[in-house]
C-alpha positions in Angstrom: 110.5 202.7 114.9 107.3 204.5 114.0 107.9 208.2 114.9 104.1 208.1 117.6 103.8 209.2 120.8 102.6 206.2 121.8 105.3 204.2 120.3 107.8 205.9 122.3 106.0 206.1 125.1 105.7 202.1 124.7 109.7 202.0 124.0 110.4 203.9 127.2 108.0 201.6 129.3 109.5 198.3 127.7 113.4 199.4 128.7 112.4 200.3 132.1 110.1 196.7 132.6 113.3 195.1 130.6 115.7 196.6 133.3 113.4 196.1 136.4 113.1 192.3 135.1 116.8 191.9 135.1 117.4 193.5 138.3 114.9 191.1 139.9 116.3 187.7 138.1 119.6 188.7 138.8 119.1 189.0 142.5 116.8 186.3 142.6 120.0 184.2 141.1 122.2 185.4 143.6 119.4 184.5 146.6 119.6 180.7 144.8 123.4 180.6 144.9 123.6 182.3 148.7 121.4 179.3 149.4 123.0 176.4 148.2 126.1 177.7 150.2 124.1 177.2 153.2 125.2 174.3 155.1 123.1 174.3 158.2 119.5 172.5 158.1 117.9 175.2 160.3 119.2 178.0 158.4 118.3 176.9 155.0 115.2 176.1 155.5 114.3 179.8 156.6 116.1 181.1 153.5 114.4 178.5 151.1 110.9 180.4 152.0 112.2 183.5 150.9 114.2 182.2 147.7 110.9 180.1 146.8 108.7 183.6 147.1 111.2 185.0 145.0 111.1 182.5 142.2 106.9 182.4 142.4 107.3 186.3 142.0 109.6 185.7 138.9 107.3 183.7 137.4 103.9 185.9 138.5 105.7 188.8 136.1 106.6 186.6 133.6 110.2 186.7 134.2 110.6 183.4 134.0 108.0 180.3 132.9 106.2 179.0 135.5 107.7 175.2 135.1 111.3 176.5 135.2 110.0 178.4 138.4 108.8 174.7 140.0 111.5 172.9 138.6 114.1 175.3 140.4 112.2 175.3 143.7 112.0 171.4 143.8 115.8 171.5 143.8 116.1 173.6 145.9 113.8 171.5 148.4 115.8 168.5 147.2 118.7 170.1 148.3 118.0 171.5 151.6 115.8 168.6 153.3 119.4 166.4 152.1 121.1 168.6 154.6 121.4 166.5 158.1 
């Protein structure tokens, strides 16, 4: 590492935007498993709004590519409109 201020400056940025980016996929994981838990129509259907703002979010910061992003909101839609 070159011995800037800039450079660390850019180091220190990076390992919070790394940690804020984990903290944000990881929850949004939990949101997706919470959800396919769900066995009520009604209920689901509510949460999938939320889960599917959090994946667009994920995806808006680069978290995660914007096809992976669609792909996991499809089956998630998949999933929940199954529910009877």
């Amino acid at each position: 590492m070159a011995n800037h201020k800039a450079t660390k400056k850019d180091v220190r940025q990076s390992r919070k935007r790394n940690e804020r980016n984990r903290y944000y996929g990881k929850t949004t994981r939990n949101a997706i498993r919470d959800l396919k838990a769900i066995t009520e129509k009604a209920t689901a259907e509510k949460e999938l709004n939320e889960v599917a703002s959090m994946i667009d979010k994920l995806a808006k910061r680069n978290v995660i590519h914007k096809n992976k992003a669609a792909n996991l909101k499809s089956k998630l839609a998949k999933k929940v409109n199954a529910l009877a």
